[in-house]
Backbone bond lengths (Angstrom), bond angles and torsions (degrees), N, CA, C in turn:
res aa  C-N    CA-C-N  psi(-1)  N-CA   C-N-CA  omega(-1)  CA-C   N-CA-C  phi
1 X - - - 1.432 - - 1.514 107.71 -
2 X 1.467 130.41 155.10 0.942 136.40 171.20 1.463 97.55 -135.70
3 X 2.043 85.70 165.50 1.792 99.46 -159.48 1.989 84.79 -130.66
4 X 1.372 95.61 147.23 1.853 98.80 -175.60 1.838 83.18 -135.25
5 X 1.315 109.16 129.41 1.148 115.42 162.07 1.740 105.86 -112.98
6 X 0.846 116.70 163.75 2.439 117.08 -177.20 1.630 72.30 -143.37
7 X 1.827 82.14 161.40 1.725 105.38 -156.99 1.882 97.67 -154.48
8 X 0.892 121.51 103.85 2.011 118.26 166.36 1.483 103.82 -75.82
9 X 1.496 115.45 85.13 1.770 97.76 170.08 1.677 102.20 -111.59
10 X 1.322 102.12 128.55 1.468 105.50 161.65 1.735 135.46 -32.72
11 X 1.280 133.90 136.87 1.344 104.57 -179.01 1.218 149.86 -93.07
12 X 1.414 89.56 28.15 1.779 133.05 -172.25 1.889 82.03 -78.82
13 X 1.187 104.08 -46.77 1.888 108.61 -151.47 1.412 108.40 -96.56
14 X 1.597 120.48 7.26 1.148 120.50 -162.29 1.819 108.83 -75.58
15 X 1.298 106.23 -37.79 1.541 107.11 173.50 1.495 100.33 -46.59
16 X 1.242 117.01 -92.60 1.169 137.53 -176.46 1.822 127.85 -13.30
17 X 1.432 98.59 -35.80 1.333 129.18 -173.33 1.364 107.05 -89.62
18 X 1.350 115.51 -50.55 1.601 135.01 168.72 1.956 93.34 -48.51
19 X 0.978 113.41 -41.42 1.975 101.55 -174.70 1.138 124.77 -94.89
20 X 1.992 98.36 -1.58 1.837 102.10 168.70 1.491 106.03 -75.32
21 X 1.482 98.54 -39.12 1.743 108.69 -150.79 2.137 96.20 -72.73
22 X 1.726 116.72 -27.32 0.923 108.47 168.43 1.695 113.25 -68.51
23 X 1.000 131.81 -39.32 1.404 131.48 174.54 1.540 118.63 -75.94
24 X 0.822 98.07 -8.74 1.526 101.96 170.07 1.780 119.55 -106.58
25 X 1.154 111.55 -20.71 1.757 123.79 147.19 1.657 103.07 -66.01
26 X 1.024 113.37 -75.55 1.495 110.57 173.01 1.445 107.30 10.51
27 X 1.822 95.17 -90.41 1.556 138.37 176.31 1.471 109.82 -14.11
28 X 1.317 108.23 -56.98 2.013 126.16 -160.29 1.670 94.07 -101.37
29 X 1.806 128.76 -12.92 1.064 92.54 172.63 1.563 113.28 -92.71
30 X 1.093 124.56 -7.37 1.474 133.65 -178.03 2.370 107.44 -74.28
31 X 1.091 92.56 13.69 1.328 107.60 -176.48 1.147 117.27 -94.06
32 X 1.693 128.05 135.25 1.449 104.24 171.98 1.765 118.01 -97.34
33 X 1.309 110.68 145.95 1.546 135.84 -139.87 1.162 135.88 97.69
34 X 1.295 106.17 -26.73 2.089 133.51 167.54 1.244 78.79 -12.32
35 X 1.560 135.12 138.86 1.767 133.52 132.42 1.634 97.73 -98.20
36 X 1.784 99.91 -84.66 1.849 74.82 162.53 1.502 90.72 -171.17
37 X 0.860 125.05 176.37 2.199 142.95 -163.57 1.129 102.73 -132.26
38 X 1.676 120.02 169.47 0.985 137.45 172.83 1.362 121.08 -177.69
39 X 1.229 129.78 163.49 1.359 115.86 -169.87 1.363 110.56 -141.53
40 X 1.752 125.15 167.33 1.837 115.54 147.09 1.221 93.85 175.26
41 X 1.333 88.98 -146.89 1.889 94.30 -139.98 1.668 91.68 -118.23
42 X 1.011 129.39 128.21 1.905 143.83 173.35 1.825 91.96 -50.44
43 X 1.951 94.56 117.09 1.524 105.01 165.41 1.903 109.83 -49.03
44 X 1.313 101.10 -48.73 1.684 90.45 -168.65 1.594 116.58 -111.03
45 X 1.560 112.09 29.09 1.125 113.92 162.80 1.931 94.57 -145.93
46 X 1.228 99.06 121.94 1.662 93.23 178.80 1.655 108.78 -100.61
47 X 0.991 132.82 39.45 0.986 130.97 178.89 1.803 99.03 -149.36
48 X 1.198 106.09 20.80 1.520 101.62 -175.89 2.392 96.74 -127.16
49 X 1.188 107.54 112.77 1.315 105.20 -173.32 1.166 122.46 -108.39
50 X 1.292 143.32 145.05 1.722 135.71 -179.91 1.168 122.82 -98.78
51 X 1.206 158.94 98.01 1.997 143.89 164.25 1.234 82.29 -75.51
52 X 1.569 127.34 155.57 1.235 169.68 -139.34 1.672 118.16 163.87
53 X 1.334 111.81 109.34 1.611 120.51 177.71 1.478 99.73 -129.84
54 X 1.505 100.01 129.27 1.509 103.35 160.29 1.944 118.09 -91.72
55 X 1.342 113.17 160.39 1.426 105.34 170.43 1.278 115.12 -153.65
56 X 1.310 130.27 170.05 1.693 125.37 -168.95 1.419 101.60 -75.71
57 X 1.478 127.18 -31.78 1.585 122.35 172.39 1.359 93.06 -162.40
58 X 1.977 84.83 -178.79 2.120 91.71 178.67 1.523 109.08 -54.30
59 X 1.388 100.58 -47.12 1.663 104.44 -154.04 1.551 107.96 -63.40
60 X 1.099 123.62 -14.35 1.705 134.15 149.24 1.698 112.93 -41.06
61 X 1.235 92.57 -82.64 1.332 118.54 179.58 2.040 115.47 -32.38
62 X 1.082 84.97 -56.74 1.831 110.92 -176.65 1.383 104.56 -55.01
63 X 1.882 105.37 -66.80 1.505 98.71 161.45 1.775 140.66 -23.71
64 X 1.650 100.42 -68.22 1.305 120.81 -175.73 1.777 93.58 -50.74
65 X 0.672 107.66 -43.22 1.713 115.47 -165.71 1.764 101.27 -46.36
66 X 1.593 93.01 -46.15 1.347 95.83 177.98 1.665 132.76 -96.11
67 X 1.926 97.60 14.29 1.514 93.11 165.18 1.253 139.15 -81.25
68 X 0.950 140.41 136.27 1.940 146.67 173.47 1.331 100.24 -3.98
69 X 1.326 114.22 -61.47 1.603 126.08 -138.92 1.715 88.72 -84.44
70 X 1.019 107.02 -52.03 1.662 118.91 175.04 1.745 119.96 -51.71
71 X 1.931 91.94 -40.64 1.859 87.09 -177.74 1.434 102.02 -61.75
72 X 1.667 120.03 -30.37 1.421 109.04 -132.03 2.381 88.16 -111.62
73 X 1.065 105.47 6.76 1.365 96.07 -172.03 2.043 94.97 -144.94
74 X 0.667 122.24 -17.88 1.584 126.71 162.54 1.640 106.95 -89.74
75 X 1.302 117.33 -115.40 1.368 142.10 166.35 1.702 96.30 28.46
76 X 1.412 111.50 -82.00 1.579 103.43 -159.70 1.734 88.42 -68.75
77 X 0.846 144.50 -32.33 1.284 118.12 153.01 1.434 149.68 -43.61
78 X 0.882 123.81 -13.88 1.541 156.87 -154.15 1.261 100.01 -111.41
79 X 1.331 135.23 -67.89 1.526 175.58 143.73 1.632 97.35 -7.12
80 X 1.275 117.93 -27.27 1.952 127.62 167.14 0.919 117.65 -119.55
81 X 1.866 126.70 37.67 0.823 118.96 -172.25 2.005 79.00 -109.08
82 X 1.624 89.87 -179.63 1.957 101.98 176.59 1.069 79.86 -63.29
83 X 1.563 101.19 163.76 1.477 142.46 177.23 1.873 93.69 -104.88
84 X 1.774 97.56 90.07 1.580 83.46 156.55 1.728 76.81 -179.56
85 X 1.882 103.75 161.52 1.656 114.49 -163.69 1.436 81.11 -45.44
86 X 1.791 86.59 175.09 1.851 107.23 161.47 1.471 127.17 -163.75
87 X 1.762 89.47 3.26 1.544 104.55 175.81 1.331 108.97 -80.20
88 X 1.058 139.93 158.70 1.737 145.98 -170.97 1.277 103.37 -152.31
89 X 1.587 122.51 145.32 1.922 121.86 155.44 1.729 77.99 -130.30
90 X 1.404 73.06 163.24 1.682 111.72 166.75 0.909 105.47 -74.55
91 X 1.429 121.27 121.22 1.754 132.30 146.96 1.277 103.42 -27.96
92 X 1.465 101.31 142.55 1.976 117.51 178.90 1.724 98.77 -90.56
């Protein structure tokens, strides 16, 4: 399964934002199921950004959600992302 979070950051905040989203990958790769994440910034909207994590299933995913390292260095990150789903599985 993979997880897509979208992000509106100004481009005043883009440095800044660029070193949450690395610390907050950090966070989810120290997880077990982690496959692996990545992130950036929309070619034709620069103020529009993606996190993307892959994982072996939800119940991976769900977990990590609820580790320490994850509440306290993901989460309030996460938490400004758009308001819309972002969990995905692969068609069988």
């Amino acid at each position: 399964m993979f997880a897509i979070a979208r992000f509106n950051v100004a481009l005043a905040d883009a440095s800044t934002f660029n070193s949450e989203m690395v610390t907050a990958l950090d966070a989810f790769s120290a997880c077990a199921g982690f496959i692996d994440g990545e992130f950036g910034q929309n070619l034709d909207d620069s103020g529009l950004w993606a996190f993307v994590t892959r994982w072996e299933n939800v119940g991976s995913y769900r977990r990590a959600l609820s580790n320490n390292t994850v509440k306290m260095n993901a989460i309030p990150l996460l938490a400004r992302s758009i308001d819309e789903p972002g969990a995905y599985e692969h068609p069988l």
